[in-house]
Each structure stands twice: as structure tokens, then as C-alpha cells.
C-alpha positions in Angstrom: 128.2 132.7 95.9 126.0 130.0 94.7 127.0 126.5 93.4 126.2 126.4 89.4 124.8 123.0 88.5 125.0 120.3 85.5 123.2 121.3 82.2 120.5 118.7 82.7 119.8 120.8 86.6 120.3 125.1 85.1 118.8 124.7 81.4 116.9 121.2 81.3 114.5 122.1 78.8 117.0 123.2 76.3 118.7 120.1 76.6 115.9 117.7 76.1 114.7 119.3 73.0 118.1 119.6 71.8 118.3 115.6 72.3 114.7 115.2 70.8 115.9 116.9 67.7 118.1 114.3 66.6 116.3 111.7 67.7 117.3 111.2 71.3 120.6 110.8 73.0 121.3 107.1 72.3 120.4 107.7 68.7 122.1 111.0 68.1 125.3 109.4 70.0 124.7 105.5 69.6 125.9 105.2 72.5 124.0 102.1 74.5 125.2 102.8 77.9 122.7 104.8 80.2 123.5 106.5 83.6 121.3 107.4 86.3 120.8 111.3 86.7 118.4 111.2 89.4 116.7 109.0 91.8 113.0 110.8 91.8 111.2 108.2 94.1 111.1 104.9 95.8 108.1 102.8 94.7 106.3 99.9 96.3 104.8 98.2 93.3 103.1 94.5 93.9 104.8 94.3 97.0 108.7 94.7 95.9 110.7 98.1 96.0 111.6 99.8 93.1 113.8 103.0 92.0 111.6 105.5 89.9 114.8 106.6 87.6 115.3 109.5 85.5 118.3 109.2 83.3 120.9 111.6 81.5 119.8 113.2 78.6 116.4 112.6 79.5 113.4 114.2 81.0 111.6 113.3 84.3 108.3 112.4 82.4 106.5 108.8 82.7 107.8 108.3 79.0 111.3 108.8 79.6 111.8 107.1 83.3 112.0 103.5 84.4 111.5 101.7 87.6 114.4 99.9 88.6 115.1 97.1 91.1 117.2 98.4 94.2 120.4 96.3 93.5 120.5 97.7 90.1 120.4 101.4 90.9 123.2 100.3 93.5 125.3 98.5 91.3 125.3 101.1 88.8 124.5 104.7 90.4 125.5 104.3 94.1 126.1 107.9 94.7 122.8 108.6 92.8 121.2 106.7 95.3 123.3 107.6 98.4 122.4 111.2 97.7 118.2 110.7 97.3 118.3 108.3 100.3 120.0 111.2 102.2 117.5 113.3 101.3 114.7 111.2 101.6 115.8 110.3 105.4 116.4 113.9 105.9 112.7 114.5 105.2 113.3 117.0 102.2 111.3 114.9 99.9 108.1 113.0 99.9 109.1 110.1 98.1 107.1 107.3 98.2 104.7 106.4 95.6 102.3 103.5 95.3 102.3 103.2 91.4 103.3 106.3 89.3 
């Protein structure tokens, strides 16, 4: 029997458009606090490391992520990252980028 995943993994389309139609999460909820969803990639970008960081309520486009210093993303989403650098070590991923 298969694991069922968070509403942003099974139906992520649905939930972005119904964030866009009021506005986006932080404006729809005012709430000013933002929490990693995903690590997508590790980014060397003029010569320091950086996260590439989708967040919750939002989509994986170029519009809606950030690049994020590395003790940032470990201060505030240490599983998050725990769980891509797994992955990434594992080889499941290609995940470096040289300027998305």
C-alpha cells in the first residue's frame, strides 16, 4: 500500500491556483512566516553555495523560489535539507546548477 503525500506533493496545481486566487498565501493568511517545502538544488553562484528553495504554498517556478545561504536553510528547515542532501549523495538527483 502506498504512502499518500502532503497536498502541495498529490494535487500541487490545485493548490497554487487556489493560493493565487486570493492573492497568495501570505496575503490570503497574513501570515509573514515562510517554511521551506523543498530543497530543489544546490547552486554555486559567484563562487558561494546557495539553497535553490521552494516554499509552502508556493510553486517551484523562478518567480516563486529563492536562493538561500546554507546556514539559513539549516537554521530554519534542517530536515528539509537533511532529506535533499540524502538524496543528492545518494545520486537520485542531479542537483547542481551554475545559475538558474
Amino acid at each position: 500500500m502506498g504512502t499518500r503525500g502532503s497536498p502541495e506533493e498529490t494535487a500541487s496545481e490545485t493548490v497554487y491556483r487556489y493560493w493565487r486566487q486570493y492573492g497568495g498565501r501570505g496575503h490570503a493568511t497574513y501570515l509573514r512566516h515562510y517554511h521551506v517545502f523543498k530543497v530543489l538544488a544546490r547552486v554555486l553562484k559567484k563562487g558561494k553555495w546557495y539553497y535553490h528553495c521552494q516554499w509552502v504554498g508556493y510553486s517551484d517556478t523562478r518567480q516563486d523560489t529563492t536562493l538561500e545561504p546554507p546556514k539559513k536553510v539549516m537554521r530554519i528547515a534542517k530536515d528539509v535539507l537533511a532529506e535533499f542532501e540524502a538524496s543528492r549523495v545518494a545520486g537520485n538527483q542531479n542537483n547542481l546548477a551554475a545559475n538558474p
